[in-house]
N, C-alpha and C positions, 0 to 999 in steps of 0.2 A: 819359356815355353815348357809345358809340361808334355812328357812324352810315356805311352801306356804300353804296358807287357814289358818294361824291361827286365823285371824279375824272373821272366821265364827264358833269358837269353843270357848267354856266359856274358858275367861282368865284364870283360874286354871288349866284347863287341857294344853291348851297350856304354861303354864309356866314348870309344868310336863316333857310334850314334851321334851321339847330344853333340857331338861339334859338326858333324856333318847337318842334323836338322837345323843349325840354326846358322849355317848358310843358307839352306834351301830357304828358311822364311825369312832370310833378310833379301835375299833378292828376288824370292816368287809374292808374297805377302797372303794376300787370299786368294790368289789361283793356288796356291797348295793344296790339292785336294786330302790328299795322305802319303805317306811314306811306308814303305811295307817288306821286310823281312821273308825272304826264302834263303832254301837250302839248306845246309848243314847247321847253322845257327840258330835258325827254325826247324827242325827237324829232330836235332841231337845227334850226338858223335860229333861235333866241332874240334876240332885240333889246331893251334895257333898257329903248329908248324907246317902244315900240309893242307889246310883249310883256306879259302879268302872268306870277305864277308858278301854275302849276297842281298842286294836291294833296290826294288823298285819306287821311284816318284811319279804319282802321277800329277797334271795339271790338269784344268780347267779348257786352257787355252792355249795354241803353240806361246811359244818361248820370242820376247822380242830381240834384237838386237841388243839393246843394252843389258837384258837381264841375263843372255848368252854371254858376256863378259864378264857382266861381275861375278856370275857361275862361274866360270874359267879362270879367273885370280883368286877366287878365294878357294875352291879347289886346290890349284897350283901349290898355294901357300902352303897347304896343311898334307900334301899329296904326301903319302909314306909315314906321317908322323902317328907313332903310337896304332898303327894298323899290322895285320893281320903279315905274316911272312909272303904270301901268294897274295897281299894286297884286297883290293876293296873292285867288286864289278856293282856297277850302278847304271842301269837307263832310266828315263823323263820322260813319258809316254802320255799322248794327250787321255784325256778321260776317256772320250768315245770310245777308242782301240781297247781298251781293258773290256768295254761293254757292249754296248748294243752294236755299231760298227766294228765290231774286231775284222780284222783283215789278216788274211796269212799271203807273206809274210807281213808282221804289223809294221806298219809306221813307228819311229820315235825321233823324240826331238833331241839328244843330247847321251851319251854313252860316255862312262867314267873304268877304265882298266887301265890302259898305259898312260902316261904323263902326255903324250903327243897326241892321242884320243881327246883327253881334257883341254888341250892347247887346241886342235881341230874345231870342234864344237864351240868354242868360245867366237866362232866366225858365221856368216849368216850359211844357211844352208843355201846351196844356189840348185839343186835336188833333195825331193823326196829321200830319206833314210830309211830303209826299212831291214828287219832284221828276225830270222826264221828262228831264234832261238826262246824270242820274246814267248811263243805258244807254250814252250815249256815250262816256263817261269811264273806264268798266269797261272797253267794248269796247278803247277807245284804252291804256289800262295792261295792260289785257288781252294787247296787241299788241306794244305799245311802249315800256310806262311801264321805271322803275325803282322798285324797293325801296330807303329810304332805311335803313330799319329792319322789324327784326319777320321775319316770319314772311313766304317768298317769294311771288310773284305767283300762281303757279301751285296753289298750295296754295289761297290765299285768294279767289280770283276764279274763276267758270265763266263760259261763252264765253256770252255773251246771244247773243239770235236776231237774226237780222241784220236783222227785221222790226221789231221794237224799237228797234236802233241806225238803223236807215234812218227810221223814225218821227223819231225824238230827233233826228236832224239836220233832218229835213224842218220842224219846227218852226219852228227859227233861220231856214232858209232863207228861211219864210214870211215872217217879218220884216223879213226883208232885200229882200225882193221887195217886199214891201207901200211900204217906208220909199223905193226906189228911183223908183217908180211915181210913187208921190204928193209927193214931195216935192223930186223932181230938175224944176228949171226949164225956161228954152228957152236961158240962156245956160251956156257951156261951163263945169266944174265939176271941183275936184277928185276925184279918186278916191274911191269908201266904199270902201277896201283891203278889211278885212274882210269885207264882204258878197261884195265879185268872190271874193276869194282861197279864200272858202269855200266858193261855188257850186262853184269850180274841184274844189275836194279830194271836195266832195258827188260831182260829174259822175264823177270819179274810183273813189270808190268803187262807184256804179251799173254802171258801166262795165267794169273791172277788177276789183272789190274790194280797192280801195288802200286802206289808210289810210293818208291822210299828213300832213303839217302841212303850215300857210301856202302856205310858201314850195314844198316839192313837188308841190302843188295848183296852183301858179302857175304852176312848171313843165312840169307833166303837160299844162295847157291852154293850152301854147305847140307842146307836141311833138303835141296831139292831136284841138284843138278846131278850127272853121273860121277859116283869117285872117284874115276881116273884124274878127272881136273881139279878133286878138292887141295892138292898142292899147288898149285897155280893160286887159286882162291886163297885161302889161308897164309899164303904168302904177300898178298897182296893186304888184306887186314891185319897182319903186324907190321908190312910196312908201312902201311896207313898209320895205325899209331905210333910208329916211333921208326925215324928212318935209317934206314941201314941196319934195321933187326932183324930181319930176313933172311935165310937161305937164299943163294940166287936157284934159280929155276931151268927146268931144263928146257930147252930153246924149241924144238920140236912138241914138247907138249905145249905150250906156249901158245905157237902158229895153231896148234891143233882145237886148243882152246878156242881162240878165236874164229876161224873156222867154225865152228860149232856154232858159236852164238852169234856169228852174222848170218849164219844160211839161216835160221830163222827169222831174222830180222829182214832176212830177204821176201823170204816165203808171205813176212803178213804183209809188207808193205807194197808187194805187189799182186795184190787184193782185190 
């Protein structure tokens, strides 16, 4: 199989790729509709060491029984090999859900991050799955992503409500908020890169309607947030690229940070 845009994707994850596509089409065949690249690999700023790879399959038609198995073994086999240090996130999402039917939360048939997710799905589904993240994922391929194969973006994906995608992120945010609160000390602490660098791209979005990755999230909240928290920020973009490069941070700016960019995230999303 010939697979398109790999040249605009770090040769690691395209190398990735090609073994992962050609599971997909030895056990989907022509329900493969395409395969499609978000996030940081799509996007730029990819880091081997702090990065996974992000991508979605769509099909045709749910996924049967048999063809949930021999996904699930031949996944299994290859899980970890030559991928990314934070690993590979993959859903299998019918056509519909990407288009004209989208649903929030969407439907999907099949979700690839932990080895026990993979082992899971290789089993019939005896419920609907559905999953609030997928809205962002659209939005972001939608925006951003590449076509590895199949059938182009444009074709396959309609534009979810920004109400949805701003939902879907406010989620993660939550998380990140919650986990920061509660769990950051009185003594100074490394960076949670992820939680800053994503608040930043959220604020971003609110803001402007950016989507960006990480790293232009990081950015965006240097050229546009208050300076009290650009050490927070910039701490969290050299730990992004290289880890343990960082100053650790002081713990109340930190909270305070945070604070900051979820009461907006409150404010729009209860709208």
């Amino acid at each position: 199989m010939k697979l398109k845009n790999l040249n605009k994707l770090p040769k690691e994850v395209g190398f990735v790729l090609k073994k992962h596509a050609r599971v997909l089409l030895d056990a989907l065949g022509e329900k493969l509709t395409g395969v499609y690249v978000h996030g940081s690999a799509a996007m730029g700023g990819f880091n081997p060491a702090q990065s996974d790879i992000d991508y979605l399959v769509i099909i045709s038609n749910p996924l049967t029984s048999i063809e949930r198995k021999q996904l699930s073994a031949s996944f299994l086999d290859i899980y970890g090999k030559e991928a990314p240090a934070k690993g590979i996130e993959m859903s299998i999402v019918e056509e519909k859900f990407a288009g004209k039917d989208f649903r929030y939360p969407t439907p999907y048939e099949f979700h690839m991050g932990t080895k026990d997710q993979v082992r899971f799905h290789g089993l019939p589904h005896k419920t609907e799955k559905a999953d609030f993240d997928l809205a962002a994922h659209f939005t972001i391929t939608k925006c951003r992503g590449l076509c590895v194969y199949g059938k182009s973006i444009d074709e396959v994906f309609a534009q979810v409500p920004k109400k949805y995608y701003l939902d879907s992120i406010a989620l993660d945010s939550k998380d990140s908020f919650k986990n920061i609160q509660d769990k950051t000390g009185p003594d100074k602490c490394i960076v949670p890169l992820y939680a800053v660098l994503n608040f930043c791209r959220v604020l971003a979005f609110i803001k402007e309607d950016l989507i960006a990755s990480k790293n232009e999230g990081g950015a965006w909240g240097l050229e546009n947030l208050p300076d009290i928290y650009h050490p927070i920020i910039s701490a969290a973009l050299l730990e992004y690229q290289k880890i343990n490069s960082s100053e650790k941070v002081d713990p109340k700016l930190l909270k305070d940070f945070a604070s900051f960019a979820y009461g907006f995230l409150g404010q729009k999303t209860q709208m």
